[in-house]
N, C-alpha and C positions, 0 to 999 in steps of 0.2 A: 410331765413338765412341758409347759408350750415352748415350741420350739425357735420360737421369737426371744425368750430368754435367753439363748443363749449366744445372740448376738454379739461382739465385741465392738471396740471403739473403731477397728480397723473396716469394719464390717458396713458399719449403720452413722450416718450422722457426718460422712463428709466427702466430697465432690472434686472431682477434679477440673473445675469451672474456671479456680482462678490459675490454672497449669498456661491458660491463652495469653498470662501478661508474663510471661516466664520465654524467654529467648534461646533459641539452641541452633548453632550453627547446621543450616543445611545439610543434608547428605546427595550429593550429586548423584545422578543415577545413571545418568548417558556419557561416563568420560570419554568411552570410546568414539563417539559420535564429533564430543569437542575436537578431539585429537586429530581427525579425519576433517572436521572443517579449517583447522590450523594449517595441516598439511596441504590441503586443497588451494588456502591462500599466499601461502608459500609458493607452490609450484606454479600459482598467476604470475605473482611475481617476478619468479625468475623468468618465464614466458618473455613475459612482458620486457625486461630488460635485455635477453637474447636478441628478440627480433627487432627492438627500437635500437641497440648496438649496432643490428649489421646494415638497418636503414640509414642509422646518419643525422643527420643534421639539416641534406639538399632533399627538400620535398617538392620539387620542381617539376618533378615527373606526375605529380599528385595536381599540377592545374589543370582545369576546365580545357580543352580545345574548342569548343565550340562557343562561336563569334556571336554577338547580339548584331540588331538589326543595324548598329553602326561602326562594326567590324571591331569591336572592342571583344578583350579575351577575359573574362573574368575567372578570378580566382579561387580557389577552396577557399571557405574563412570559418573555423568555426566556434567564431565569439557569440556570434547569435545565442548560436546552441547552449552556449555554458550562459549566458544573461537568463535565456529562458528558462534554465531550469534553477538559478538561482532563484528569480521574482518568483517562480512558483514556487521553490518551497518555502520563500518568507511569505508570499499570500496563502500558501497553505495553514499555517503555526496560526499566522493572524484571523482568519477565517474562525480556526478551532478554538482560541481565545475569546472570540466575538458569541461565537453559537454558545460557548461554557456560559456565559454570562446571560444568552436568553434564555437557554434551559432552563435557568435558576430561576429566572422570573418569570416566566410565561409558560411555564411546562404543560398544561392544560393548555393551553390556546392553541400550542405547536402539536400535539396530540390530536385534537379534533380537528384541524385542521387539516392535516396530513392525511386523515381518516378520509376527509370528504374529496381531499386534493385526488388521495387515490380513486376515490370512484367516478371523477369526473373525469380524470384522464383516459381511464376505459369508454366512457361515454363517448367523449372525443375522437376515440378511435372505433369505436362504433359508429359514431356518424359519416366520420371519411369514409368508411365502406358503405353506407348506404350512397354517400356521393357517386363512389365511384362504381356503383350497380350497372350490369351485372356483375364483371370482374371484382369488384370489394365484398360478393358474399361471404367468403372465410373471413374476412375481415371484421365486414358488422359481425356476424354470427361471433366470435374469438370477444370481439369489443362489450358486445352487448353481456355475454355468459360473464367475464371477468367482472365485467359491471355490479353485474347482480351476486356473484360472490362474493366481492368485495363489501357489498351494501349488505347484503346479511349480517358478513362479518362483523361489518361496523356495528350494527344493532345486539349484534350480540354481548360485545364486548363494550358496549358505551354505558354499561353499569358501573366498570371498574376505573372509567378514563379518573375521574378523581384520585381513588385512591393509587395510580399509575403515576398521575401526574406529582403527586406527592412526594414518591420515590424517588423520580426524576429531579424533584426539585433537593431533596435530601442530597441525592448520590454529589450531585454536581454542587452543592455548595459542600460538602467535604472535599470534591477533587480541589476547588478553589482555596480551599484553607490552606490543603496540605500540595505546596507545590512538588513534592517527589514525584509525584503520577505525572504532573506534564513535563516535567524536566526529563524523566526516562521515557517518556512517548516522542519528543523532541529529540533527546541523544539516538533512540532508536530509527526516526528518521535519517538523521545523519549518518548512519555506521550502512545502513540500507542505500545510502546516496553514495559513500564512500566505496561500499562492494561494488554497484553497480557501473560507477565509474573506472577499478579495479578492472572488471571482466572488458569494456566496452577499449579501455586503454589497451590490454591486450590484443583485443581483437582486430585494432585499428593497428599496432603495430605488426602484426601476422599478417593482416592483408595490405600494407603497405609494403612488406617485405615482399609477398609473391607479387605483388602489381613492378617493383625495383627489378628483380628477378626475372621477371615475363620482360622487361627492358632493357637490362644486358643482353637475352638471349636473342632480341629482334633485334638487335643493335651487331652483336657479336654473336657470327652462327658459331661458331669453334668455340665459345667457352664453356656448352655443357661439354661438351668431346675433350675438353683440357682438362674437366674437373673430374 
């Protein structure tokens, strides 16, 4: 008897293909690792509120002493610093919304071009070093070699730029349809901007403490000897 007869229904004849539209809650695999970065931002935390506690409110000690050329004392300020990193990350989100949208259209254009961008810029630096002969020989030599691997590479692969550009033009109009992909690239900006803010608040109130601290004790020699 061929041994193909004796196949069952469980056996022959069905797939487990449509198991991908079936949903099953995750199984976590690093909780320990969650746990320990929970812990980690906790303990910023309380850092952070320690030494911004014993700082205060008078950050007085924290201005500039050194006079501009019309005896003016200028101050710490640092609004700049939070403007500039606000604009950047709204011209970053808007940049990443702008390029989504030429991907989708021009993905071929932005391929070959990139292809050529890259070997001209080793060109470019190959020629600085020819300028600056003798001292630019590593330089052209570096420029020129990159150059020609670059240019290889192009040639070899400018079979597939279509079907690449294709892909490209695919991927990025599902990202566009389905906004979860940019809404969780965005929130994970944020939580990234939030930590780093987190560590940097810390560390400004840590070293504002010891700079208060170094100023009692130049102030008042007896206070480490009282404490």
């Amino acid at each position: 008897m061929d041994d193909r007869s004796l196949l069952t229904a469980t056996q022959f004849g069905e797939s487990t293909y449509g198991e991908r539209l079936s949903y099953n809650k995750p199984e976590y695999r690093d909780p320990v690792w969650a746990v320990l970065y929970i812990v980690h931002v906790i303990a910023l935390i309380v850092v952070g509120v320690y030494f911004w506690s014993n700082v205060g409110t008078d950050l007085s000690f924290v201005t500039t002493t050194n006079d501009d050329a019309d005896g003016n004392t200028n101050d710490v300020s640092l609004t700049g610093v939070f403007v500039a990193i606000a604009a950047c990350l709204v011209a970053g989100i808007v940049f990443g919304l702008c390029w989504l949208q030429l991907m989708k259209r021009f993905a071929s254009t932005i391929i070959k071009v990139l292809l050529f961008l890259n070997v001209a810029v080793w060109l470019v630096v190959g020629v600085v070093g020819v300028v600056l002969m003798p001292e630019g020989l590593p330089l052209a030599v570096i420029g020129f070699l990159f150059a020609l691997i670059y240019g290889v590479w192009a040639w070899c692969v400018w079979g597939r730029v279509e079907f690449s550009s294709v892909l490209l033009s695919i991927s990025s109009a599902i990202v566009s349809k389905y906004e979860g992909t940019i809404i969780i690239s965005i929130a994970v900006i944020v939580f990234n901007l939030l930590w780093m803010s987190l560590w940097g608040t810390s560390f400004a109130g840590y070293y504002l403490y010891a700079v208060s601290k170094q100023e009692i004790d130049d102030t008042d020699p007896n206070a480490e000897s009282n404490q």
